[in-house]
Phi, psi and omega in degrees: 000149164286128216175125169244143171214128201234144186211157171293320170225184164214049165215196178085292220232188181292290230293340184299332159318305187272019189238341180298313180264008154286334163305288135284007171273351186277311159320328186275359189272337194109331141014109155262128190232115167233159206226111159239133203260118170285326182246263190244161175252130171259178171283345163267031169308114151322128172275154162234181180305136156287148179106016149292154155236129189242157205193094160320079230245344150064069187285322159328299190257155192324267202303007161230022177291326184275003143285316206291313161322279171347299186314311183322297165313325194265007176292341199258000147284305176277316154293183187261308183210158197244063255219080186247148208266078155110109206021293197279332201275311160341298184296313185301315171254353141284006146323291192316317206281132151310128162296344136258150175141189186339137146308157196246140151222122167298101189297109159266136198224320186290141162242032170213171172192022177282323182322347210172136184249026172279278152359286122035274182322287173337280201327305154301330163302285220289006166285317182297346192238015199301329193289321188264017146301108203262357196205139180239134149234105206277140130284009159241183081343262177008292182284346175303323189282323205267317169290005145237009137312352193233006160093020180273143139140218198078202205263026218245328191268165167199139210244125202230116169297176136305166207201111159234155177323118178257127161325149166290151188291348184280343198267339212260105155213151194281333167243163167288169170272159169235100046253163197245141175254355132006280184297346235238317146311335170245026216356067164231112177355156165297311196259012174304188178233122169234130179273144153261130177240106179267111181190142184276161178304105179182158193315318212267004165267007161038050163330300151356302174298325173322318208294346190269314188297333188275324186269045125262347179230103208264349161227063163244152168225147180253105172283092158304135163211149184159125165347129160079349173307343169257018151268348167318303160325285180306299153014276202293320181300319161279005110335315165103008196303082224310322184265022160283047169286115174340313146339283198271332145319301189313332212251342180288168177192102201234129202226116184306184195288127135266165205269015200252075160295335183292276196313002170269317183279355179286331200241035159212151162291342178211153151281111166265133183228136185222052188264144184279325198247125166210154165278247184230072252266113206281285185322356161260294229307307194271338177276353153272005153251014136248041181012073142272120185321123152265120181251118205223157166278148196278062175237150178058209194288333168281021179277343182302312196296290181295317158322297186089182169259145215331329198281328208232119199258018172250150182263148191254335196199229187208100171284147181240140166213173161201157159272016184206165169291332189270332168267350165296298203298303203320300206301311163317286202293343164280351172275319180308322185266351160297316161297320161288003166272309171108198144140212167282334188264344145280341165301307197318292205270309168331268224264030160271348181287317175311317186310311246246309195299304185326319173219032168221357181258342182332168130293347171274005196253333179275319170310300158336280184304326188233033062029263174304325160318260208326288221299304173297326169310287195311323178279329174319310181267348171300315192296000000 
């Protein structure tokens, strides 16, 4: 098949992770695949396989918008099928698409979309352009259930997981090594308790909290890793942010995204998801397949992760809710210190979340499944 796949980027976030390795597993498939970019390709460009083609089409800016359209349109000629990633990128080719040509299929990702009122916006184009949509795909339950409360959905959706790499098992580990060099680089002790908050900078990932956290639990340290995460700091000060204390920084490490994840997760004890919003968020995906302990807030697709479903009574990590902010931070720091205790019931849920990645999470398994999509959509209309 011939196969376009269109995004805003293609660095910064999950979903761009996951269209970097869809994207080459479908070229290893045999597959021709181009990766077209609405706005610019950066040097933090997720890689991909050779024989991708990736094509920056900077739709944004003036002087290349009315090529890049163009460019757009005629992906839907020149391809077999069309597959595109997240509100805005949606909306642009259903603009785009002529009426014959390739079928659309929509990435759906958000299960909030309150956050921001650039989001906001998406959201209202894919409700007005939802008709020129030939297939929707949710990566979650969550997010299905939430795009159709918003008038999105019906029998048109089908739920496509998130898809990670799974580690060799000597690479999968429940503590860091000692001496670990992580720590040793980001000059934190061997025997602290280090948090990883993976995540890029933005509200609805509420980072903030970290800061409550730290001054209730006096011997925690925090790894930020994430896009924009090394403005965090000057952030809190001008906010005014009473617990941005030199004390409680000093326990901080903030670090832009990298693409070496296995080695952020190698160097820590637990994975923290502190998100007001989350889809089906790749940072739990991946410290549960490298069986790292997860404490997360109870939102979106990670009550899917950790939870399981209602049939299946094994826990995977540690969901947090509150009805306050002050019960919340309290509910985290008791899960945080249940972990740094250890025991049998932290081996337990390590290693049912590995189980759970095994066999419903690969990358091969998400890669099947849209597949199998694409091949049908593309015959439906060949047919």
């Amino acid at each position: 098949m011939n196969i376009t796949l269109v995004l805003g980027y293609l660095a910064k976030g999950g979903t761009e992770r996951q269209v970097a390795y869809l994207s080459s597993e479908l070229v290893q498939r045999g597959h021709a695949v181009r990766v077209l970019l609405l706005g610019r390709g950066t040097a933090n460009d997720y890689p991909v396989a050779d024989g991708v083609q990736v094509q920056a089409l900077q739709i944004t800016k003036l002087r290349h918008c009315v090529a890049g359209w163009r460019e757009l349109r005629a992906a839907f000629h020149r391809s077999d099928v069309v597959y595109s990633f997240l509100d805005i990128a949606n909306a642009f080719c259903a603009l785009a698409k002529p009426k014959q040509g390739a079928p659309l299929i929509w990435g759906l990702r958000a299960a909030n979309t309150s956050t921001g009122r650039f989001a906001r916006f998406g959201l209202w184009l894919s409700q007005r352009l939802l008709a020129r949509a030939d297939a929707l795909v949710a990566n979650a339950q969550a997010v299905q259930a939430y795009y159709q409360t918003q008038g999105i959905g019906g029998a048109r959706v089908s739920v496509i997981t998130n898809g990670v790499q799974l580690p060799d098992a000597d690479a999968a580990l429940a503590t860091p090594k000692t001496p670990n060099p992580l720590r040793a680089e980001l000059g934190l002790p061997d025997e602290s308790y280090v948090a990883l908050v993976l995540a890029r900078s933005a509200t609805e990932k509420r980072q903030e909290l970290g800061l409550q956290l730290l001054e209730q639990h006096r011997g925690l340290h925090l790894i930020f890793a994430g896009a924009g995460v090394s403005a965090l700091p000057q952030q809190w000060q001008a906010q005014n942010q009473v617990l941005a204390t030199p004390s409680n920084l000093e326990r901080c490490r903030f670090l832009e995204h990298t693409a070496d994840v296995g080695r952020l997760l190698g160097g820590v004890d637990v994975l923290l998801s502190l998100s007001a919003a989350e889809g089906l968020p790749n940072a739990v995906l991946e410290a549960m397949a490298y069986e790292v302990p997860v404490v997360a807030t109870a939102v979106g697709g990670v009550v899917e992760l950790l939870a399981g479903p209602e049939a299946d009574a094994r826990r995977r990590g540690w969901l947090v809710s509150g009805a306050s902010e002050p019960a919340l931070v309290q509910a985290l720091v008791q899960a945080l210190v249940t972990v740094e205790a250890g025991g049998a019931e932290v081996q337990l849920r390590i290693h049912n979340a590995r189980q759970s990645i095994e066999e419903h999470y690969g990358i091969k398994v998400m890669v099947d499944q849209t597949e199998l999509l694409l091949d049908q959509l593309a015959n439906r209309v060949s047919g």
